[in-house]
VMD Tcl script that draws the C-alpha trace (Angstrom):
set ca {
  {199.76 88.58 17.94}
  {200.46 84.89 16.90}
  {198.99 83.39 19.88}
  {192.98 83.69 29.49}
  {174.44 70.87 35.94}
  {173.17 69.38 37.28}
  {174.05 65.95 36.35}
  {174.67 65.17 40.18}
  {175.26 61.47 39.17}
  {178.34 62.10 36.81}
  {179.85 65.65 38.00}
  {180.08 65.76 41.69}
  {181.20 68.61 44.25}
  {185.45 68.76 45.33}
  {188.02 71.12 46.01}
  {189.50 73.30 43.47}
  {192.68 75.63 42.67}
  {195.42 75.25 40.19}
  {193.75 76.10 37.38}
  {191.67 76.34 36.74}
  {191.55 79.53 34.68}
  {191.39 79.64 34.06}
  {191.80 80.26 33.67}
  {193.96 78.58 33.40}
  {196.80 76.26 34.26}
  {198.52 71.25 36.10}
  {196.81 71.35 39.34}
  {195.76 68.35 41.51}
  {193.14 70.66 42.95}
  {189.99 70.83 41.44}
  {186.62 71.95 42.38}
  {184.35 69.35 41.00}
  {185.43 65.73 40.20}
  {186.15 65.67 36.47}
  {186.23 69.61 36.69}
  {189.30 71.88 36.66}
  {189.74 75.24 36.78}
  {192.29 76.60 34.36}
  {192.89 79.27 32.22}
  {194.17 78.46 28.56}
  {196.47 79.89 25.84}
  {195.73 82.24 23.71}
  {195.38 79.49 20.69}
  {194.06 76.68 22.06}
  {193.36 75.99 25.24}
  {194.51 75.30 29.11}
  {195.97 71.92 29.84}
  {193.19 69.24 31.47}
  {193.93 67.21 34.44}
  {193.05 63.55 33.92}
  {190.32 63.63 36.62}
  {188.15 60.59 38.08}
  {186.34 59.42 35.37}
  {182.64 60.46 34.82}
  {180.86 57.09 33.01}
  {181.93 54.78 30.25}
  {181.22 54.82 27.31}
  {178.77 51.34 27.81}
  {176.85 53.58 30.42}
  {176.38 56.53 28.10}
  {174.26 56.59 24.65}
  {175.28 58.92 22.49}
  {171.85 61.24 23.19}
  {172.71 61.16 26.83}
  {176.48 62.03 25.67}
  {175.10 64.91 23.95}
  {172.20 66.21 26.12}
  {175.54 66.29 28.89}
  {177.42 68.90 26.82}
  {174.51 70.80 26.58}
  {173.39 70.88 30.18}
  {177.24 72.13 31.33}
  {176.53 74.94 28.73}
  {173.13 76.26 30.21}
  {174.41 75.71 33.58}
  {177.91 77.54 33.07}
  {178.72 79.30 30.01}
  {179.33 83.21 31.26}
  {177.54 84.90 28.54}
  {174.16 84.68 29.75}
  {172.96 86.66 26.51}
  {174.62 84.37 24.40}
  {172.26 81.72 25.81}
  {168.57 83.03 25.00}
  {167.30 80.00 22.16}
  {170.03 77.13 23.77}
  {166.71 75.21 24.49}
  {166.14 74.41 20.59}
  {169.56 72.56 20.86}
  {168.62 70.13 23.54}
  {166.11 67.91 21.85}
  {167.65 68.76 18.02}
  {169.05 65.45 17.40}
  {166.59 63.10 19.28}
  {166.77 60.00 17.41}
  {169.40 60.95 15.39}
  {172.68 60.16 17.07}
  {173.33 56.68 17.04}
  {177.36 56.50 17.53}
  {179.84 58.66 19.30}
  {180.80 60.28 16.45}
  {177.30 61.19 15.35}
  {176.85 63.00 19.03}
  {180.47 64.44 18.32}
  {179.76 66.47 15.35}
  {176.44 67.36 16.63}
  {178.33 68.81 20.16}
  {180.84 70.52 18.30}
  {177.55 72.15 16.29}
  {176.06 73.17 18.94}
  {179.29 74.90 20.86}
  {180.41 76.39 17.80}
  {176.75 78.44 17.75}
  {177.84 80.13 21.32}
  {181.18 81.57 19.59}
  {183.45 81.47 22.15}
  {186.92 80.53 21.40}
  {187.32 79.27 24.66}
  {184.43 77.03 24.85}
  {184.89 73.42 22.66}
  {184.87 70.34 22.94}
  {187.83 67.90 22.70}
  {187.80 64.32 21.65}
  {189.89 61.70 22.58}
  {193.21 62.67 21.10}
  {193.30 65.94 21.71}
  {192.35 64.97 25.63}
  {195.03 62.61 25.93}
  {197.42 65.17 23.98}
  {196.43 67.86 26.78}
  {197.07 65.38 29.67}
  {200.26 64.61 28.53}
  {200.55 68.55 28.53}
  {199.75 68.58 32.40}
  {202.51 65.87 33.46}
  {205.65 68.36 31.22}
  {208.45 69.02 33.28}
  {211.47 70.95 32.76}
  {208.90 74.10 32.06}
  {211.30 76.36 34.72}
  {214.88 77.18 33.78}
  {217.28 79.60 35.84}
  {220.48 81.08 36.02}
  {222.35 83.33 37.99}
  {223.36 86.53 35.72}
  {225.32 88.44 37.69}
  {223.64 88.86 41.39}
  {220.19 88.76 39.60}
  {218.40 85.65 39.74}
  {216.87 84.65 36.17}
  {213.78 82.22 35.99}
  {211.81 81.85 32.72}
  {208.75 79.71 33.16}
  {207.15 79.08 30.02}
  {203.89 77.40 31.07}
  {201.45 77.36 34.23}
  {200.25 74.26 32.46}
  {202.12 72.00 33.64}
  {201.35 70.01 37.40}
  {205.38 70.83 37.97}
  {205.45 74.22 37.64}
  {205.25 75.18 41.27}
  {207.53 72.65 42.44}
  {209.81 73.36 39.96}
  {209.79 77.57 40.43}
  {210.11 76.37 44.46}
  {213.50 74.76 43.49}
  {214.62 77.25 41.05}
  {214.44 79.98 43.80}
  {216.27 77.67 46.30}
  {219.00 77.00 44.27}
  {219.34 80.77 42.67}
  {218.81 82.17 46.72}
  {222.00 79.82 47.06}
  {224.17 81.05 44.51}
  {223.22 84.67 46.26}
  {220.80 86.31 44.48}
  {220.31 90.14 45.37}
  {217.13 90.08 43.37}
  {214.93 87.94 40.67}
  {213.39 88.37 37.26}
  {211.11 86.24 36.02}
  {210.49 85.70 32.58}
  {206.82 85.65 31.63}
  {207.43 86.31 28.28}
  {205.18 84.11 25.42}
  {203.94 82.06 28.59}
  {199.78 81.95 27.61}
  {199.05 80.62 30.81}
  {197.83 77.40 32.09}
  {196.30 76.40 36.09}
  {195.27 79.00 38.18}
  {196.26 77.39 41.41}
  {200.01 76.85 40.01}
  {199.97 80.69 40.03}
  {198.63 81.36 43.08}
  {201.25 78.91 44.57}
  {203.97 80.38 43.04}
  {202.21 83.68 44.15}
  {203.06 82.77 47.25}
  {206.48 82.39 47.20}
  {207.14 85.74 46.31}
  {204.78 87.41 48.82}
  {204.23 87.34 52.87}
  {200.73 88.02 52.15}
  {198.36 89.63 50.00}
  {195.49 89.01 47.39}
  {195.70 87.24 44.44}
  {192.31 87.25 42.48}
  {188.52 87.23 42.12}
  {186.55 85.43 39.90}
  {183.44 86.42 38.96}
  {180.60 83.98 36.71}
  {178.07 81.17 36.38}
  {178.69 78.04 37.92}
  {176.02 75.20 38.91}
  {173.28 77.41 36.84}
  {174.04 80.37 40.01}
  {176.07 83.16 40.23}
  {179.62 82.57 41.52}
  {182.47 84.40 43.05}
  {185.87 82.50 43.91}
  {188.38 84.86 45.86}
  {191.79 83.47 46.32}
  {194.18 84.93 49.13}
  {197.67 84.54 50.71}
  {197.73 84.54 53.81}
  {201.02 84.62 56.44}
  {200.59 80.32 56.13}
  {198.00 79.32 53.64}
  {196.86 79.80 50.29}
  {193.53 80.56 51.23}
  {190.10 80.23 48.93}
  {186.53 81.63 49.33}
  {183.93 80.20 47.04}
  {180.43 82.56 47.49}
  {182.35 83.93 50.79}
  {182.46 80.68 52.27}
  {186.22 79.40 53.13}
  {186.21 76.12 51.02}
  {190.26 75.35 51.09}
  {193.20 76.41 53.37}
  {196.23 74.56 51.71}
  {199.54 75.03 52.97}
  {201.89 77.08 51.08}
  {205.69 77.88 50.46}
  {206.65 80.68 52.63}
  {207.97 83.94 50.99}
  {211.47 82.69 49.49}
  {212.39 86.24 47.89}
  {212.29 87.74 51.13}
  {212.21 92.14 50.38}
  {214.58 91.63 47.19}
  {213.41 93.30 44.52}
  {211.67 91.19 41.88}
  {210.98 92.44 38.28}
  {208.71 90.40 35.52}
  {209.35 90.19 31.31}
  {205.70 89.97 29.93}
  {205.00 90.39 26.16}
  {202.11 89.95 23.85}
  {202.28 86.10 24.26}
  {201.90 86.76 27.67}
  {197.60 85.46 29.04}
  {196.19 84.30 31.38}
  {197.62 82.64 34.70}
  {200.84 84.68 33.44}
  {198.92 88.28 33.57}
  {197.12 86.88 37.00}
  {200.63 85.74 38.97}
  {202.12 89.69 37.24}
  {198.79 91.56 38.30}
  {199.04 90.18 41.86}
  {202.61 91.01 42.03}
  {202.47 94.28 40.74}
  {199.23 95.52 42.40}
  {200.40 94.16 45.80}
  {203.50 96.57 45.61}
  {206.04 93.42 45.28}
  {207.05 93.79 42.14}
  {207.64 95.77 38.73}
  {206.69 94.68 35.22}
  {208.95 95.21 32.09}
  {208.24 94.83 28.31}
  {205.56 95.09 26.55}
  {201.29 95.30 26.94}
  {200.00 92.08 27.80}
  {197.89 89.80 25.50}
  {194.52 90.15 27.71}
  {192.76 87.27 28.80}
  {190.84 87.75 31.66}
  {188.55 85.28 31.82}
  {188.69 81.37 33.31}
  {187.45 77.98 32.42}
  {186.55 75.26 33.58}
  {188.01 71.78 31.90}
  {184.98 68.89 32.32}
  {186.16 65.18 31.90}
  {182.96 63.48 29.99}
  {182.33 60.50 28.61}
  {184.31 58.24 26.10}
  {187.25 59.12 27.22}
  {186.75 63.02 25.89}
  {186.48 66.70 27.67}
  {185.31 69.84 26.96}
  {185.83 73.33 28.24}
  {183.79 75.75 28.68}
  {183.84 79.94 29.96}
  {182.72 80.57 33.07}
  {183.82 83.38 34.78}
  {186.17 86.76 34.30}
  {189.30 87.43 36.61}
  {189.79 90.30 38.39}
  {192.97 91.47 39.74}
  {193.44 92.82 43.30}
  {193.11 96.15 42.34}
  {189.55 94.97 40.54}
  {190.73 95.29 37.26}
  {189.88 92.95 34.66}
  {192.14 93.16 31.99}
  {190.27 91.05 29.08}
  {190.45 92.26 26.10}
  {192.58 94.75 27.09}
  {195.78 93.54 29.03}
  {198.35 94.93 31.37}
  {200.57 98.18 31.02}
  {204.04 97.39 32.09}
  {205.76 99.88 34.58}
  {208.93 100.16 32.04}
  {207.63 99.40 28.81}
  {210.14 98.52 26.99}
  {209.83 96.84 22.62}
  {211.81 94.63 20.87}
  {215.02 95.23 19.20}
  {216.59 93.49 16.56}
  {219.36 91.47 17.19}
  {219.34 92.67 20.94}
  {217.24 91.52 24.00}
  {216.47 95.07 24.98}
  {213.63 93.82 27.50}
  {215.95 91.60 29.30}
  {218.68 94.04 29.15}
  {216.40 96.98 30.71}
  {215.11 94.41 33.64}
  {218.82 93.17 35.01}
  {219.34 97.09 35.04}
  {216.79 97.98 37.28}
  {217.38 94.44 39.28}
  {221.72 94.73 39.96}
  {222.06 96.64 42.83}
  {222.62 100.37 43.09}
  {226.18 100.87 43.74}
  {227.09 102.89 47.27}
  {228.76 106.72 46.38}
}
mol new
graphics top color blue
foreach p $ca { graphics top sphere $p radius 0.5 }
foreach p [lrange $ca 0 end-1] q [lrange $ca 1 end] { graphics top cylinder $p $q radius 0.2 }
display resetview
């Protein structure tokens, strides 16, 4: 396939979920200031929400810039094992980094030594290119074909996606939709907490996920729940955010979801939910596999870094990475022909009375 700390005086405690695994995936919710949960693409990575900022660059030398990075690492990288010498990188380049770019090269050194695909550091173009990212709209189109309502939403990535999915189902439950499918197809993923909203909308209640990692230097489970009027969140068992959601728009109709290779992350979380939850059936092909989340940290000089910190488990307690998800129909590709598409509207049009 082509294509998901203590430094108390810069990174402080919040509220999380969009994101962030992410996981991914754009969210306004985060758990730590200049922290967001998300959960990337397969190729890159998820989309960072422009946060409060953590220090200037005036404040910060470029040691202390460095010695940052590497703290966030020790304190939250998941792969513990992965971690057994990171002391010899903390004091490597005392008196040697005398300019951002000098603690730049030496950061994306030492990150590059825990290889992880999902843990880098961005400077400050590719920041501001994945903040732009977070503010796309238009990432939800619809249609009515038939009585089946089509949506294709091609990124949780985007801070719009929810509101946007909300509208689409409005307007298709309008034109009279007798049922949905939702076209996950080539959609790596993006802000948890867009999924879980969305989540929402399709279900009167139910779970969504568990994530399981490092966080803060501790171990760390985040659990993530509808409930009959809030989108409910449990950080180490604790209740830590109630936020009010969209009620169930899709009512009992019967809801099918496209997924393909190109399909990570937030995408397999929002299907896995569905699916194991009983409210709906998944057509195409085996997912790409990415169950683990990161977190997105805002840092100094106007740059960011993610890192992996946890793995996602679906409400049955699967965790599909490296592995993905088996679709009820599975259905390939065929030339000329959208077989996958055709195969969901003909499980989604309405049985005909005898």
């Amino acid at each position: 396939m082509k294509n998901r700390k203590n430094i108390i005086a810069l990174i402080a405690m919040a509220v999380l979920l969009t994101v962030g695994l992410g996981v991914g995936s754009g969210s306004a919710d985060q758990l730590l200031t200049g922290r967001n949960h998300s959960t990337p693409v397969p190729t890159a990575a998820s989309t960072p929400v422009v946060a409060a900022p953590v220090a200037t660059a005036a404040q910060t030398s470029a040691e202390e810039f460095y010695r940052k990075v590497w703290q966030i690492a020790k304190d939250d990288f998941l792969w513990q094992d992965r971690l057994t010498d990171w002391d010899k990188w903390e004091h490597k380049y005392d008196g040697k980094l005398n300019t951002q770019a000098d603690a730049e090269k030496a950061i994306n050194e030492m990150l590059d030594s825990l290889k992880d695909g999902y843990t880098y550091f961005r400077n400050n173009g590719a920041t501001q290119h994945k903040a732009t990212q977070t503010a796309a709209t238009n990432v939800v189109t619809y249609r009515m074909i038939g009585t089946v309502g089509y949506i294709k939403i091609a990124t949780f990535g985007s801070e719009n996606v929810a509101s946007e999915t909300e509208a689409a189902l409005k307007a298709l439950n309008k034109a009279g939709a007798k049922s949905y499918v939702v076209d996950l197809r080539d959609n790596g993923g993006g802000y948890v907490a867009q999924a879980f909203s969305i989540t929402g909308m399709f279900l009167d209640q139910g779970e969504f996920a568990t994530v399981k990692g490092n966080k803060d230097g501790k171990p760390y489970t985040w659990e993530m729940t509808v409930t009959a009027t809030k989108l409910e969140e449990k950080e180490n068992g604790t209740v830590t955010s109630n936020r009010s959601r969209v009620g169930n728009l899709t009512g009992k109709k019967p809801v099918f979801i496209l997924v393909n290779g190109g399909s990570a992350s937030a995408s397999e979380m929002f299907a896995g939910s569905l699916q194991d939850n009983g409210r709906a059936k998944v057509v195409g092909m085996t997912t790409f596999g990415k169950g683990i989340a990161q977190l997105n940290i805002d840092l100094p000089y106007n740059t960011s870094m993610q890192v992996t910190f946890a793995k996602l488990y679906q409400p049955a307690g699967d965790c599909i990475h490296g592995v993905g998800m088996t679709p009820d129909y599975v259905v390939g590709v065929t030339p000329k022909v959208d077989a996958q598409l055709t195969r969901a509207l003909e499980l989604a049009q309405p049985k005909a009375k005898p």
